[in-house]
HTML snippet that shows the backbone in 3Dmol.js (N, CA, C, O; Angstrom):
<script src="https://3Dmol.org/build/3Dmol-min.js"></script>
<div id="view" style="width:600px;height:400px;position:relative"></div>
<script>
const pdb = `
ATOM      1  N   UNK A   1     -26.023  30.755  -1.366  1.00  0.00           N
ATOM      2  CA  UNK A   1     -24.987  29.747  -1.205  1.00  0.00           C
ATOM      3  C   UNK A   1     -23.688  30.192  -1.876  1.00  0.00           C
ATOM      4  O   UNK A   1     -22.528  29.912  -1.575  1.00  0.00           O
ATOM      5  N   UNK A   2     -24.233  31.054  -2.987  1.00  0.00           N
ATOM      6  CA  UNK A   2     -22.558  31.262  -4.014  1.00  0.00           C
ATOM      7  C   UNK A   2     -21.873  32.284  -3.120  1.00  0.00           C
ATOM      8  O   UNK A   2     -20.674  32.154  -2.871  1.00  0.00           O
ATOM      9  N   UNK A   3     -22.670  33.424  -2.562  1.00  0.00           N
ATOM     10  CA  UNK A   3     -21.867  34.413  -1.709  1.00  0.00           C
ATOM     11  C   UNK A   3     -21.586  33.908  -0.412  1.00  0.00           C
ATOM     12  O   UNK A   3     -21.155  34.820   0.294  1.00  0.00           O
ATOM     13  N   UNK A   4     -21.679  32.474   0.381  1.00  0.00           N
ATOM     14  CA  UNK A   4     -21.178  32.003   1.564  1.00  0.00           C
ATOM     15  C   UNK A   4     -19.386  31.103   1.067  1.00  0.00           C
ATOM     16  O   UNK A   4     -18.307  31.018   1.653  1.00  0.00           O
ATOM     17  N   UNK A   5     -19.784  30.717   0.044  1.00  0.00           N
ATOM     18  CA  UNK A   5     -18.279  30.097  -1.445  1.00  0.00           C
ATOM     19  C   UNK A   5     -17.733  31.147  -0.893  1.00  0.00           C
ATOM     20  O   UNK A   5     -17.066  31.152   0.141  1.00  0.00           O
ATOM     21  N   UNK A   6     -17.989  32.002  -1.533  1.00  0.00           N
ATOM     22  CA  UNK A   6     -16.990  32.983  -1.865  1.00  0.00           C
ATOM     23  C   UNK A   6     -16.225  34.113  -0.885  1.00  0.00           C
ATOM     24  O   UNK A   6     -15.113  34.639  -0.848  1.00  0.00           O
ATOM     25  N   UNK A   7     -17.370  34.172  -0.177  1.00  0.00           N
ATOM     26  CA  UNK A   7     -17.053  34.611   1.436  1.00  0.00           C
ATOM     27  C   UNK A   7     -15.914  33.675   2.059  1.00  0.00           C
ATOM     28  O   UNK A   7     -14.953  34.171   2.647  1.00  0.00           O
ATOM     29  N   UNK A   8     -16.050  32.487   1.922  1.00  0.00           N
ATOM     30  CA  UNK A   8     -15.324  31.826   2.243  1.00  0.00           C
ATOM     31  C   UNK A   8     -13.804  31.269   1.973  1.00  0.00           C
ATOM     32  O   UNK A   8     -12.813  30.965   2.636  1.00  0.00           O
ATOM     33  N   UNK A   9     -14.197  31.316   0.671  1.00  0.00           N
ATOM     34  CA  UNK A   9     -12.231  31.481  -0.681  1.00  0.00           C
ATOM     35  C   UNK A   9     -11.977  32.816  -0.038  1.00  0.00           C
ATOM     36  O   UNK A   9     -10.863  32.810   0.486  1.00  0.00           O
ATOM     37  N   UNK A  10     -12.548  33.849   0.097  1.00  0.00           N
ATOM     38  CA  UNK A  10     -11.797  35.176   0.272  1.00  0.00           C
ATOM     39  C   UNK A  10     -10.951  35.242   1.736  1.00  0.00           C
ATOM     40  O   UNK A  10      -9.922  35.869   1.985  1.00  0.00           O
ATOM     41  N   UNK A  11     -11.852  34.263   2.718  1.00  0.00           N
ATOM     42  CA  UNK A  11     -11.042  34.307   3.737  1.00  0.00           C
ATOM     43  C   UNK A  11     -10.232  33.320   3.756  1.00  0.00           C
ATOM     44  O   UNK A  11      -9.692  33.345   4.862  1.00  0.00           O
ATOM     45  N   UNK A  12      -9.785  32.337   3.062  1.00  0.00           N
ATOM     46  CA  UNK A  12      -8.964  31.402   2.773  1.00  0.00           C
ATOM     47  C   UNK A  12      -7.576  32.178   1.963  1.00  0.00           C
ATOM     48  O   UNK A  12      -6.398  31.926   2.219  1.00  0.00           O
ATOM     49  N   UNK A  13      -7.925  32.873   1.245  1.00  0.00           N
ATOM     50  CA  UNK A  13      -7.356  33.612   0.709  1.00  0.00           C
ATOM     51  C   UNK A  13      -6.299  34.647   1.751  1.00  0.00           C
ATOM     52  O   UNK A  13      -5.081  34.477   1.803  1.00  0.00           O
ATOM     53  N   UNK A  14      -6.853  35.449   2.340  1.00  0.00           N
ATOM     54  CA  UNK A  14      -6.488  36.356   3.141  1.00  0.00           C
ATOM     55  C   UNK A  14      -5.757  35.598   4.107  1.00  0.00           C
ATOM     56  O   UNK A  14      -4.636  36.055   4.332  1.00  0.00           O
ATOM     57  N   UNK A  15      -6.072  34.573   4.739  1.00  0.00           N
ATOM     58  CA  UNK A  15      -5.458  33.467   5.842  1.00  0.00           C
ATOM     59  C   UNK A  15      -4.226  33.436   4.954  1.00  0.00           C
ATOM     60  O   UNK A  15      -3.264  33.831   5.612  1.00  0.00           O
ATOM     61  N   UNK A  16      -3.953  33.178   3.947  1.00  0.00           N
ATOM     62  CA  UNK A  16      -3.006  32.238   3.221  1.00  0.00           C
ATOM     63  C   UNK A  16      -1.691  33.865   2.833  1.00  0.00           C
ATOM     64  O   UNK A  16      -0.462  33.811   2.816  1.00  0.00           O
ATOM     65  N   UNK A  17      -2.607  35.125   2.579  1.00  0.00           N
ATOM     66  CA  UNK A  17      -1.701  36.041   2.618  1.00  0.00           C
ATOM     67  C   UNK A  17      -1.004  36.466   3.662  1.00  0.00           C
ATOM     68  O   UNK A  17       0.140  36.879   3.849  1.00  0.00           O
ATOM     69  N   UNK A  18      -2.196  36.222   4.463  1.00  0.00           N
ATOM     70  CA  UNK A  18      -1.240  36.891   6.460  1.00  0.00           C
ATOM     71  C   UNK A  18      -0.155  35.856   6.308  1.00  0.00           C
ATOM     72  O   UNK A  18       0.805  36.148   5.594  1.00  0.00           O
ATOM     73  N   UNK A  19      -0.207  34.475   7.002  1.00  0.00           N
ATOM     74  CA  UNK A  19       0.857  33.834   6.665  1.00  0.00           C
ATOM     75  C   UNK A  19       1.826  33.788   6.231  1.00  0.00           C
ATOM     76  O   UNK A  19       2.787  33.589   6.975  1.00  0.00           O
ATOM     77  N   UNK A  20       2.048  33.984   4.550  1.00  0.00           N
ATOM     78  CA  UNK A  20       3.141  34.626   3.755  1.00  0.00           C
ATOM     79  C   UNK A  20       3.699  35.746   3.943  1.00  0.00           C
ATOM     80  O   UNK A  20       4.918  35.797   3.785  1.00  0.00           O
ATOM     81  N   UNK A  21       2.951  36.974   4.337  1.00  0.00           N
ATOM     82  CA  UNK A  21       3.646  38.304   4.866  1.00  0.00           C
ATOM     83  C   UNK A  21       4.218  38.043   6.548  1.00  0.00           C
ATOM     84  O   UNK A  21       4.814  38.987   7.068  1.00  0.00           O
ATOM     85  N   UNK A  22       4.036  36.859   7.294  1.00  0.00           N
ATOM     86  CA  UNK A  22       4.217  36.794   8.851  1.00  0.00           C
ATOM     87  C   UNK A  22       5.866  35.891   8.706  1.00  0.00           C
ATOM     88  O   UNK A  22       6.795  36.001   9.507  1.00  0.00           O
ATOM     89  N   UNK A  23       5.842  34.893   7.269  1.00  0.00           N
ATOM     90  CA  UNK A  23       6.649  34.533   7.197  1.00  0.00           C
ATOM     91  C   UNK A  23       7.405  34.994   6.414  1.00  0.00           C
ATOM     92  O   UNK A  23       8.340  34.194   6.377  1.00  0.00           O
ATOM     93  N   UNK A  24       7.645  35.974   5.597  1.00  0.00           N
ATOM     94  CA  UNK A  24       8.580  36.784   5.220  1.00  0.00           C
ATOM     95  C   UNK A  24       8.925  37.525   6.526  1.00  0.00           C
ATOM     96  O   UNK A  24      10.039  37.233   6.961  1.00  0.00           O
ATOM     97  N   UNK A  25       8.373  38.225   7.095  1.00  0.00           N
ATOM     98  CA  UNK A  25       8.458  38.885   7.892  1.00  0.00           C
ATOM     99  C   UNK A  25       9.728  38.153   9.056  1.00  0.00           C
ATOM    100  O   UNK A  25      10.749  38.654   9.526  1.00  0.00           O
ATOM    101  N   UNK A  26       9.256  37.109   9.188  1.00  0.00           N
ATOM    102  CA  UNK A  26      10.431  36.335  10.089  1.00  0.00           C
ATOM    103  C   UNK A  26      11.638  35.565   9.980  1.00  0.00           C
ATOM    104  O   UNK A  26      12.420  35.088  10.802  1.00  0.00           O
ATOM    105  N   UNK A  27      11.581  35.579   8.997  1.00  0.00           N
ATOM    106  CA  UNK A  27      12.578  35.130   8.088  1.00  0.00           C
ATOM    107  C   UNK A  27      13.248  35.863   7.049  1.00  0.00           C
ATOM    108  O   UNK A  27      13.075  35.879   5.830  1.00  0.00           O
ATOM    109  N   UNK A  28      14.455  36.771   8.180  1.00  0.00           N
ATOM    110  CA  UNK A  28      15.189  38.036   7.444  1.00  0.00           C
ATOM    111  C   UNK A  28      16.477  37.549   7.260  1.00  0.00           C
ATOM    112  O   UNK A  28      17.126  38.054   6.344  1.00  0.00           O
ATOM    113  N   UNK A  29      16.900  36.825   7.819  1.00  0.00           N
ATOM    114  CA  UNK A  29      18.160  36.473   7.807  1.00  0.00           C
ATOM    115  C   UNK A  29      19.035  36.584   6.473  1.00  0.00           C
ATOM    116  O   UNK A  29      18.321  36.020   5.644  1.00  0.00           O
ATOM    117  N   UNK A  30      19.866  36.887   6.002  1.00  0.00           N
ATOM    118  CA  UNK A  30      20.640  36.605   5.051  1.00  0.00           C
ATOM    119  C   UNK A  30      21.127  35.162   4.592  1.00  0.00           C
ATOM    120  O   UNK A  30      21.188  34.432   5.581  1.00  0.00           O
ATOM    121  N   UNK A  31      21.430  34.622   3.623  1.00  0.00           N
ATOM    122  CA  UNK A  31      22.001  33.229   3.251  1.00  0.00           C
ATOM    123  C   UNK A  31      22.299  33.160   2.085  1.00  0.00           C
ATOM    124  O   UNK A  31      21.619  33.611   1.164  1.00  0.00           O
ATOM    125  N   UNK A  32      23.382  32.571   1.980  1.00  0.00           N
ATOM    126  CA  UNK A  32      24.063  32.188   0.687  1.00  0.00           C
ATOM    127  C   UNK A  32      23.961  31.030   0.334  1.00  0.00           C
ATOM    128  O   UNK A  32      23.959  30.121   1.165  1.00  0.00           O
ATOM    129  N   UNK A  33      23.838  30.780  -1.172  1.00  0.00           N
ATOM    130  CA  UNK A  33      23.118  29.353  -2.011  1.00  0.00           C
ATOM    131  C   UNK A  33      24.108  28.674  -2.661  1.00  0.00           C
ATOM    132  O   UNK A  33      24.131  28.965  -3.857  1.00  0.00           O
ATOM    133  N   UNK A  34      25.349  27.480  -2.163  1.00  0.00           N
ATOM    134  CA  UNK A  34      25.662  27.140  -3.624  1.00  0.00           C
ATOM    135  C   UNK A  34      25.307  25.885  -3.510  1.00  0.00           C
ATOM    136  O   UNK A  34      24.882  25.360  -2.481  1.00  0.00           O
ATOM    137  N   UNK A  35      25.476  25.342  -4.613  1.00  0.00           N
ATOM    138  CA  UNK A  35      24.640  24.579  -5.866  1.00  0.00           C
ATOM    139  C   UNK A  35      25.921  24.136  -7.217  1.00  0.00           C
ATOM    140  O   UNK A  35      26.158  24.705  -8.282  1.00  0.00           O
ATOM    141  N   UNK A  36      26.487  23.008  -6.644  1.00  0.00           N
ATOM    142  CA  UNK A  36      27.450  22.494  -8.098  1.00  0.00           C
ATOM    143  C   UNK A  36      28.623  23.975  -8.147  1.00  0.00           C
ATOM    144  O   UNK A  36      28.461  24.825  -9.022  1.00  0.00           O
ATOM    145  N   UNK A  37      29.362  24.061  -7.469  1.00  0.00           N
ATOM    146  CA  UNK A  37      29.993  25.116  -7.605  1.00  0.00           C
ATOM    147  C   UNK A  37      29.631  26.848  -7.770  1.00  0.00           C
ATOM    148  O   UNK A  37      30.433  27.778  -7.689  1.00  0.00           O
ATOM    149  N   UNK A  38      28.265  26.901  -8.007  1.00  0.00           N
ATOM    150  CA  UNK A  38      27.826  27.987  -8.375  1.00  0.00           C
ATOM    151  C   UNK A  38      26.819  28.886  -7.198  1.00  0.00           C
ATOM    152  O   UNK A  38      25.639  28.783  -6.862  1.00  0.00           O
ATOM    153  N   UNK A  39      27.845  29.711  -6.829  1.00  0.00           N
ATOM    154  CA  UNK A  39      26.440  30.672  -5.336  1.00  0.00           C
ATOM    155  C   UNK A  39      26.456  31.102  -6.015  1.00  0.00           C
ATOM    156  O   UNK A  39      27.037  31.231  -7.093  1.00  0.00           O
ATOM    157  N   UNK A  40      25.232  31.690  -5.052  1.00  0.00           N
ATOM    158  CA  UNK A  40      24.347  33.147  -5.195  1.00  0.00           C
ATOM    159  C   UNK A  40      24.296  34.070  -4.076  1.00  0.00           C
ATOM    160  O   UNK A  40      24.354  33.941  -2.853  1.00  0.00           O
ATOM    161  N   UNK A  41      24.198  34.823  -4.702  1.00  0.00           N
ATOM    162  CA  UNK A  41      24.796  36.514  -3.464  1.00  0.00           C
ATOM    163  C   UNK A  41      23.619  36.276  -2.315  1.00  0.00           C
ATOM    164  O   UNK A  41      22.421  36.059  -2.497  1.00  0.00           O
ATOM    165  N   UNK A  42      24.306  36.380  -1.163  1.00  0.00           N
ATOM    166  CA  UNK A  42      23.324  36.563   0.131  1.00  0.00           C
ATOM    167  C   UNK A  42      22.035  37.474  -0.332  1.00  0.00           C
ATOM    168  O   UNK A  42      21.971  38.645  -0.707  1.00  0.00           O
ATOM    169  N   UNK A  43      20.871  36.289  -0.123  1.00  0.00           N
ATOM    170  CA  UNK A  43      19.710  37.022  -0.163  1.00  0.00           C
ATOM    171  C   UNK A  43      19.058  36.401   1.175  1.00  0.00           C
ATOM    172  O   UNK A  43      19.637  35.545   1.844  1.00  0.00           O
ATOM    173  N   UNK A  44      17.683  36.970   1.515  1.00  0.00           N
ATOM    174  CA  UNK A  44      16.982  36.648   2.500  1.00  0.00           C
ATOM    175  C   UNK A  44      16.402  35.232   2.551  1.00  0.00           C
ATOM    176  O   UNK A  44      16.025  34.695   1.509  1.00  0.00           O
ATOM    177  N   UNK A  45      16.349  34.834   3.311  1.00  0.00           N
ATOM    178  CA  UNK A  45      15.834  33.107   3.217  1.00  0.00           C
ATOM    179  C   UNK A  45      14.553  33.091   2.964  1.00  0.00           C
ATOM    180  O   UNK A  45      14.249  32.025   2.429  1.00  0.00           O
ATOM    181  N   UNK A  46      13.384  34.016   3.152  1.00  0.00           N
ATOM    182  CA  UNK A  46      12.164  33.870   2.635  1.00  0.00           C
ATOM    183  C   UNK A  46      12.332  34.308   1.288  1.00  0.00           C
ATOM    184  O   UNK A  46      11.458  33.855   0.549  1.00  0.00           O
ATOM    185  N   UNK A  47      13.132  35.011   0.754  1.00  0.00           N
ATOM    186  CA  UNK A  47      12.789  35.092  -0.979  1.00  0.00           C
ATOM    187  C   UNK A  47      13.730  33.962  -1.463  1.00  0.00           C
ATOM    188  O   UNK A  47      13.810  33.903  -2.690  1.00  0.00           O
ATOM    189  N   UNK A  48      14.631  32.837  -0.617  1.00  0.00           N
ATOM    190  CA  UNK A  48      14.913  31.944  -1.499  1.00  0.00           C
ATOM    191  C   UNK A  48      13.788  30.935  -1.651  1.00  0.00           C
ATOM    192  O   UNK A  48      13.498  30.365  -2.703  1.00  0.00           O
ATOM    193  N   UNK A  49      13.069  30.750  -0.241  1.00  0.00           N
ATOM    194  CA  UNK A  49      12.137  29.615  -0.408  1.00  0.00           C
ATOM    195  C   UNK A  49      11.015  30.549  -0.715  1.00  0.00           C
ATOM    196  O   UNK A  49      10.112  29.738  -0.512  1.00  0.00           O
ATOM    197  N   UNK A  50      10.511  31.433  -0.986  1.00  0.00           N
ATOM    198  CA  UNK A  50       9.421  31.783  -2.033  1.00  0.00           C
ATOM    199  C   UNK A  50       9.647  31.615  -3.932  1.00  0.00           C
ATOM    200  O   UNK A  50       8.835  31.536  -4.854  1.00  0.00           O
ATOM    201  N   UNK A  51      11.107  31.615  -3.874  1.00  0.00           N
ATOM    202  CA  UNK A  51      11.569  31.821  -5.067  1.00  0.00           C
ATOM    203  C   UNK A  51      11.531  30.188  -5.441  1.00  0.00           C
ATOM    204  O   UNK A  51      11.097  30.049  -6.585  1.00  0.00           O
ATOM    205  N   UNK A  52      11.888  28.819  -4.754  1.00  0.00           N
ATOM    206  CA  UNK A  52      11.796  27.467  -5.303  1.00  0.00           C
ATOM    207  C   UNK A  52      10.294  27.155  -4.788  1.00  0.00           C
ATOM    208  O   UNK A  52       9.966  26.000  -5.062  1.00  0.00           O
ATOM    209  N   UNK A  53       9.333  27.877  -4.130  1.00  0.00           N
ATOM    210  CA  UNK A  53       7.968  27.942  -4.356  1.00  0.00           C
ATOM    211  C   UNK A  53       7.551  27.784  -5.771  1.00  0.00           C
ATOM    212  O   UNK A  53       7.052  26.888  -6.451  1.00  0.00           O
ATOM    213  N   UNK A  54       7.948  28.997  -5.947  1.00  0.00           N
ATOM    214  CA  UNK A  54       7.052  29.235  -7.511  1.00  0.00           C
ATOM    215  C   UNK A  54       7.696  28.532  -8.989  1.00  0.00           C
ATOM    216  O   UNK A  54       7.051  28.377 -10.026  1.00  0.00           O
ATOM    217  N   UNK A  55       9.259  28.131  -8.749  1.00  0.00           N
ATOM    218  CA  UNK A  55       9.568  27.751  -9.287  1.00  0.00           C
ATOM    219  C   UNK A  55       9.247  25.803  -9.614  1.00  0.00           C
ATOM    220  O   UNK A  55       9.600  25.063 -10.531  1.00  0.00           O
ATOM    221  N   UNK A  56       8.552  25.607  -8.541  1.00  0.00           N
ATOM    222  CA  UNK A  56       7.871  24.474  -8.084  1.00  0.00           C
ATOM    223  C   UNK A  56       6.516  24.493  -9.020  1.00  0.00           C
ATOM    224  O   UNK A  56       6.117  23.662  -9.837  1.00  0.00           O
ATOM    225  N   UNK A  57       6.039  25.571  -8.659  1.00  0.00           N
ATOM    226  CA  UNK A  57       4.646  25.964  -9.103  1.00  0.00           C
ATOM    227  C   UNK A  57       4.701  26.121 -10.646  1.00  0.00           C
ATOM    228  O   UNK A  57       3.705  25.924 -11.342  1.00  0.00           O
ATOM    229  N   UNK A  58       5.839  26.462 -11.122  1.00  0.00           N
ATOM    230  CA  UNK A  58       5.379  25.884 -12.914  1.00  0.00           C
ATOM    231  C   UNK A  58       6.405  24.537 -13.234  1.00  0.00           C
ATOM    232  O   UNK A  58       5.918  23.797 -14.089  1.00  0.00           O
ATOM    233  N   UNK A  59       7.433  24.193 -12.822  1.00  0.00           N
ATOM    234  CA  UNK A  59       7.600  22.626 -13.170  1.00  0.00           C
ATOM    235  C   UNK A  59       6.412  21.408 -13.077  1.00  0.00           C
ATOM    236  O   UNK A  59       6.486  20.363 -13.723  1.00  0.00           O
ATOM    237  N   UNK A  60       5.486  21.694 -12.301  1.00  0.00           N
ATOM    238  CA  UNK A  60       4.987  20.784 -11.899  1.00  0.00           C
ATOM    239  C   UNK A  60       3.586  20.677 -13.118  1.00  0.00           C
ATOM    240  O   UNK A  60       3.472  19.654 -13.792  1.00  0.00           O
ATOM    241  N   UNK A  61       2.860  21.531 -13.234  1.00  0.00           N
ATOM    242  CA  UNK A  61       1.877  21.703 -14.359  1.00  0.00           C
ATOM    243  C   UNK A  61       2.995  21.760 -16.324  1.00  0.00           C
ATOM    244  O   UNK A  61       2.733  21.921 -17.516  1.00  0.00           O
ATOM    245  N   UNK A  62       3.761  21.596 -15.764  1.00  0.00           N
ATOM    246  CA  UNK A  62       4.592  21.445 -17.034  1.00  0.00           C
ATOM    247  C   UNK A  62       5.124  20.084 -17.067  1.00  0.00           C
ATOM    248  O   UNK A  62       5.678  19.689 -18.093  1.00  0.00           O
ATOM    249  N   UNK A  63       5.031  19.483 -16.252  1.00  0.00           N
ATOM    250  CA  UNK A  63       5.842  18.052 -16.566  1.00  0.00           C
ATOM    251  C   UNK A  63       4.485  17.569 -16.657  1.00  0.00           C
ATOM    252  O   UNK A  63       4.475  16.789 -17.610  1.00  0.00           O
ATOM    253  N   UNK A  64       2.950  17.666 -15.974  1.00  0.00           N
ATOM    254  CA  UNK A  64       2.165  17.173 -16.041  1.00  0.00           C
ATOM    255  C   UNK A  64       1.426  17.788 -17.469  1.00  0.00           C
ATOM    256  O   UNK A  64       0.474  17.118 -17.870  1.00  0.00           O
ATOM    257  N   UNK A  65       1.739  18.838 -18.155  1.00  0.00           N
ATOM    258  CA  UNK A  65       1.284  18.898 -19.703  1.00  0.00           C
ATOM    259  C   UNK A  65       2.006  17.829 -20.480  1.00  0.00           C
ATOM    260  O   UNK A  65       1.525  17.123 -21.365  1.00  0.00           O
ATOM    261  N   UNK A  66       3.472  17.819 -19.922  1.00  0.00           N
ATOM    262  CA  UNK A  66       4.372  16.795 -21.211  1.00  0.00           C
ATOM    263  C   UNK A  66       4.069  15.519 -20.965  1.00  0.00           C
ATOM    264  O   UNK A  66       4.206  14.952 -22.049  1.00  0.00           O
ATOM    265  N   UNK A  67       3.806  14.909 -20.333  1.00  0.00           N
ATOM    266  CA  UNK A  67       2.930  13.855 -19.552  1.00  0.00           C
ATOM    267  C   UNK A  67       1.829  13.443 -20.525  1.00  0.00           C
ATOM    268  O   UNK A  67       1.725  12.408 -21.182  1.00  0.00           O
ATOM    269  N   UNK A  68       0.943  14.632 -20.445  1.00  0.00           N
ATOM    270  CA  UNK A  68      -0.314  14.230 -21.335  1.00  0.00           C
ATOM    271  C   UNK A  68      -0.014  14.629 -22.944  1.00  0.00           C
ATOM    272  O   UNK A  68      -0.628  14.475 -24.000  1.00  0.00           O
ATOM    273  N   UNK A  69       0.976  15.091 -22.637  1.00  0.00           N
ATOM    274  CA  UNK A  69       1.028  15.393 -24.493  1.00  0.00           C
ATOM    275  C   UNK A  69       1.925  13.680 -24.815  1.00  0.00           C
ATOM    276  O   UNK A  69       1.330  12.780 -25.407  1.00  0.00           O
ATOM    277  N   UNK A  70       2.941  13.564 -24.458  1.00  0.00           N
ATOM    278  CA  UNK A  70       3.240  12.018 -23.920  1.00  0.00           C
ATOM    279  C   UNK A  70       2.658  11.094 -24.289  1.00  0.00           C
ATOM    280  O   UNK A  70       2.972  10.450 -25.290  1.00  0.00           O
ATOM    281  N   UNK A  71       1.455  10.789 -23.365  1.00  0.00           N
ATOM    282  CA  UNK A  71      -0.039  10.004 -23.661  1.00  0.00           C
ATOM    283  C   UNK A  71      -0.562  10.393 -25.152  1.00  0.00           C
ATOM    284  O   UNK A  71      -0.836   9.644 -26.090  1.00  0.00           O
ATOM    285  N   UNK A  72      -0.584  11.027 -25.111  1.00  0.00           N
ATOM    286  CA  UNK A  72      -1.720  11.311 -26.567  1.00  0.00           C
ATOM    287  C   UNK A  72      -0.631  10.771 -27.840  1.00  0.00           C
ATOM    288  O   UNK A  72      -1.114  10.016 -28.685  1.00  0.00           O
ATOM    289  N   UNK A  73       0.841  11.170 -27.960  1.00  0.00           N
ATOM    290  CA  UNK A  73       1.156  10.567 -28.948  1.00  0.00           C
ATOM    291  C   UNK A  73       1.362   9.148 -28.948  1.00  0.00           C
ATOM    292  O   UNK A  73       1.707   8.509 -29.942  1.00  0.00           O
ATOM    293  N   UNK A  74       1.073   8.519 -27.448  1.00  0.00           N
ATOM    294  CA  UNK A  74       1.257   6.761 -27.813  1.00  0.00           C
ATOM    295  C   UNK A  74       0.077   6.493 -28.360  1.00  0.00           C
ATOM    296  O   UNK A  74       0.077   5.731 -29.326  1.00  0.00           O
ATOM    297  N   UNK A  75      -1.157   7.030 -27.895  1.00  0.00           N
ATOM    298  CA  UNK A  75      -2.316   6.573 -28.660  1.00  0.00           C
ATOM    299  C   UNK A  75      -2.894   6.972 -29.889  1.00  0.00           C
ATOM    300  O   UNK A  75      -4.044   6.967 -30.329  1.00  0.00           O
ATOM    301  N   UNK A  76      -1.331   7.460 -30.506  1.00  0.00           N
ATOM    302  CA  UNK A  76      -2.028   7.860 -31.167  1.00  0.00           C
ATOM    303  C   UNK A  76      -1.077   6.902 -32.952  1.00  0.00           C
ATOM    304  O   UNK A  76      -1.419   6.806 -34.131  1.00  0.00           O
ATOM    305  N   UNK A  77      -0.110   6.524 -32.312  1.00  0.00           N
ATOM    306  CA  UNK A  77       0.508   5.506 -32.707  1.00  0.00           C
ATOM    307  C   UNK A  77       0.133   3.682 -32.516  1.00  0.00           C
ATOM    308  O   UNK A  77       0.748   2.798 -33.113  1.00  0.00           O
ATOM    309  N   UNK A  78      -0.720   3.514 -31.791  1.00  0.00           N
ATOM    310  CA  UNK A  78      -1.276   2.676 -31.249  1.00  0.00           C
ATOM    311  C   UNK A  78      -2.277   1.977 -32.335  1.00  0.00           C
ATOM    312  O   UNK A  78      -2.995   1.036 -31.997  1.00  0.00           O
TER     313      UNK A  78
END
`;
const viewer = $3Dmol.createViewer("view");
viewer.addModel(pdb, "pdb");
viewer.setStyle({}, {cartoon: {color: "spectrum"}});
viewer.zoomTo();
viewer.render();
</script>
């Protein structure tokens, strides 16, 4: 059963890499970012939206640590 798991994450896995290399791949275009007065030099549109990907990918487990750190000092004042 553990090697049909895992057989299985690996091709979930691999699905999830083709994808990302099919969509870089198609998404060459050049584009420029501004933001409050401030661009950024023409880069490719898949490394901007890979780039607020990941930048997604640690705000989110970080607001949800300060969150629980948050919690713990009301109860702990409580």
């Amino acid at each position: 059963m553990r090697i049909l798991v895992r057989a299985l994450l690996g091709l979930v896995a691999l699905v999830v890499v083709a994808a990302t290399i099919i969509f870089i791949l198609e998404n060459q275009q050049p584009v420029s970012l501004a933001f409050l007065g401030w661009s950024a030099p023409q880069l490719s549109l898949a490394i901007l939206i890979v780039l607020a990907l990941l930048v997604g990918m640690l705000i989110g487990p970080a607001l949800s640590w300060a969150m629980s750190f948050r919690k713990k000092g009301k109860r702990a004042t409580v």
